[in-house]
C-alpha positions in Angstrom: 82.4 119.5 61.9 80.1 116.5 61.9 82.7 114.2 60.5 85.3 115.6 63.1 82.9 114.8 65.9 81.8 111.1 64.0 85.6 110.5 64.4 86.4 111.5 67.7 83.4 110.1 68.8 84.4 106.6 67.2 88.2 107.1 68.8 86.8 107.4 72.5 84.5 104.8 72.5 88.1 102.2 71.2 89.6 104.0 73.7 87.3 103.5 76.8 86.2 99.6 77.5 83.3 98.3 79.0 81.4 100.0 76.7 81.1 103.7 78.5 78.9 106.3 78.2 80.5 109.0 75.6 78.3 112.5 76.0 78.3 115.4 73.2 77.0 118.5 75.0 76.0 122.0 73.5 78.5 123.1 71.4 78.8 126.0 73.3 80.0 125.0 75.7 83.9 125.1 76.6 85.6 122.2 75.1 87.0 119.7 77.1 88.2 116.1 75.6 88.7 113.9 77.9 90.1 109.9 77.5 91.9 107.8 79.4 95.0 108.1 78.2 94.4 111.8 76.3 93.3 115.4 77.8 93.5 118.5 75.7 91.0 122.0 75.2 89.9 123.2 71.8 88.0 126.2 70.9 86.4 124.6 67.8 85.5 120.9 69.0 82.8 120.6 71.2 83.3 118.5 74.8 83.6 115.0 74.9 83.2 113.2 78.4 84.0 109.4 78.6 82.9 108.1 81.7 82.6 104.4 83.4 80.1 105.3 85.8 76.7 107.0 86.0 78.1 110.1 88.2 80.3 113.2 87.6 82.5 112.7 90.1 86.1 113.3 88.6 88.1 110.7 87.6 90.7 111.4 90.9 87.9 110.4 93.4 87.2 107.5 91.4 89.6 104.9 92.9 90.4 103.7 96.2 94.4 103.4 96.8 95.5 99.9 97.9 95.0 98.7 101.0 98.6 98.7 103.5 99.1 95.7 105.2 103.3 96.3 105.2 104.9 99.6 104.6 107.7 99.7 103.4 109.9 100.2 106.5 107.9 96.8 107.8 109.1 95.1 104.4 112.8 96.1 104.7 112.8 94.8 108.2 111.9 91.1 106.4 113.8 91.5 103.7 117.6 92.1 103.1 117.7 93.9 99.8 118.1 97.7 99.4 118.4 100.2 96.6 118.7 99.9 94.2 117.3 96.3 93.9 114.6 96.0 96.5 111.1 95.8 94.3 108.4 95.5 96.3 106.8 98.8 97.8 104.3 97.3 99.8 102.3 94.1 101.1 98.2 94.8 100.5 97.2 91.3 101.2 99.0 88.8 103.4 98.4 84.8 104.6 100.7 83.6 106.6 102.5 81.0 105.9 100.5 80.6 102.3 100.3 83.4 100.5 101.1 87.3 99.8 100.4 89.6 97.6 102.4 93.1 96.9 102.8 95.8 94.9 105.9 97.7 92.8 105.7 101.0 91.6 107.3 101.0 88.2 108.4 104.4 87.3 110.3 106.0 84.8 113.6 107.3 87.7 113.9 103.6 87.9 117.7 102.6 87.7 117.4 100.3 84.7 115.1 101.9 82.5 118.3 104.5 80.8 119.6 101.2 79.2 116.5 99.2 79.0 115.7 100.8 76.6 116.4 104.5 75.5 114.3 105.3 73.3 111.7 102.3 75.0 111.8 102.0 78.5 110.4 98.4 79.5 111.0 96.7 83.1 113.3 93.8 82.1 112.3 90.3 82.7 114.7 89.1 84.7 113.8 91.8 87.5 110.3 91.1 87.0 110.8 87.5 88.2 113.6 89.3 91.0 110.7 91.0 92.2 108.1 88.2 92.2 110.6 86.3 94.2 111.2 89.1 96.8 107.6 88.9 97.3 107.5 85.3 97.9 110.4 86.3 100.9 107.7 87.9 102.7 105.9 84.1 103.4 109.2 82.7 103.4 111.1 84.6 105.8 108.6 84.5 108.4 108.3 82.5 111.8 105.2 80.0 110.0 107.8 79.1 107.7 111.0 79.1 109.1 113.4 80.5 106.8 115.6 83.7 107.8 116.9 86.2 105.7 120.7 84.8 106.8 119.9 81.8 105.3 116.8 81.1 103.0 117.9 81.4 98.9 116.2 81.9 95.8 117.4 79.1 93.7 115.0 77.8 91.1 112.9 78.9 88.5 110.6 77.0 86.0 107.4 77.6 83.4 108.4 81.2 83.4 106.2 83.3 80.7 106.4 87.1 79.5 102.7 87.4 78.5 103.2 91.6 78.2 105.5 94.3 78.5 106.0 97.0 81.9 106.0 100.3 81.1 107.1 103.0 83.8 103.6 103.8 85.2 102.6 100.6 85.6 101.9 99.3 88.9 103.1 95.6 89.3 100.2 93.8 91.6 102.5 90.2 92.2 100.9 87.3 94.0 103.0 84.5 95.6 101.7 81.2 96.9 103.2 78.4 98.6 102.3 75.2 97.4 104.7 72.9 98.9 107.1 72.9 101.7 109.6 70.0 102.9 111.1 71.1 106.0 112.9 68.4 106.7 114.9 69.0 103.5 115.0 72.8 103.5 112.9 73.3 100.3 109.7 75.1 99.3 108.1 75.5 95.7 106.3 78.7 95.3 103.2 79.9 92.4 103.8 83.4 91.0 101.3 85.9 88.8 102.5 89.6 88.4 99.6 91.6 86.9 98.7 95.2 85.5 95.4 96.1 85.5 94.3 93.0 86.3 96.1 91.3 83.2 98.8 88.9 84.0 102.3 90.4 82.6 104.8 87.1 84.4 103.9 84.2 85.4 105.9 81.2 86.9 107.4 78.4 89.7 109.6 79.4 92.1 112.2 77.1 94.4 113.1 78.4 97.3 115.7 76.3 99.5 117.5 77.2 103.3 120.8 77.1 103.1 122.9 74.9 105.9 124.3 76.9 109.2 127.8 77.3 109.3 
């Protein structure tokens, strides 16, 4: 028994960062092992808690939900896309006219995920930047701005990197920033970062341009 609890006790503190505080009660108690990514009950093992915080309050009161700035229904009245290719859920920051920032929940009834992959489902790349640029449509197709969504295009990309993969569970947290607009030619140039759990996943430059009116 002592090795099996030196063990567990080594897996939960790799498994917990910030260095947590890892608890071994009375042995007889019931056992309950708890992790972040692992939950099970044992009769022989005794109860492992793994916590961030100094209180017991369980992990589901823990976090705040984002904030809503945009539902959706306020998002699909800015932007044109629908199912299955609209990717962003909702707006919980927004500047206007500089930046926004929005989130997509990736999960695993997404449309893709049956051929990318099977036996691996990972959020393809290409939809990653789709939905970064979606977000950037929010600042774009807005009366500071001056594109519409009859006219304004997603038609550059550049300095695009994959730095990790998206899993369905993930939430993608994407930021978009203006940097530079030229009116007078009908071109913007846009920043990008798409994050999960506050590690950057995509990064890149985006070129935005409004088409002519027919």
């Amino acid at each position: 028994m002592a090795a099996t609890s030196h063990s567990l006790l080594s897996f939960i503190n790799t498994q917990c960062p910030n260095k947590p505080r890892c608890l071994l009660p009375p042995t007889n108690s019931k056992s309950l092992f708890r992790s972040p990514s692992l939950s099970f009950r044992s009769k022989s093992l005794p109860t492992f808690r793994c916590s961030l915080n100094n209180d017991d309050d369980p992990i589901e009161k823990k976090f705040a939900s984002f904030p809503t700035v945009m539902d959706i229904n306020e998002i699909r009245k800015i932007l044109p896309h629908r199912f299955p290719i609209l990717l962003v859920d909702r707006v919980i920051e927004y500047n206007p006219g500089v930046s926004v920032v929005a989130i997509k929940n990736v999960t695993i009834n997404e449309s893709f995920f049956p051929g990318h992959f099977p036996e691996r489902p990972i959020m393809p790349g290409v939809l990653m930047v789709e939905a970064l640029a979606q977000t950037g449509g929010i600042v774009m197709l807005q009366p500071e701005v001056g594109g519409s969504r009859e006219n304004f295009f997603f038609v550059g990309i550049d300095k695009v990197r994959f730095r990790k993969p998206v899993i369905a569970g993930d939430t993608l947290v994407m930021r978009m920033t203006l940097v530079k607009l030229q009116k007078k030619f009908g071109i913007a140039k846009m920043e990008g970062k798409a994050y999960v759990g506050g590690e950057v996943v995509c990064e890149g430059e985006f070129l935005m341009a409004m088409g002519k009116e027919e």
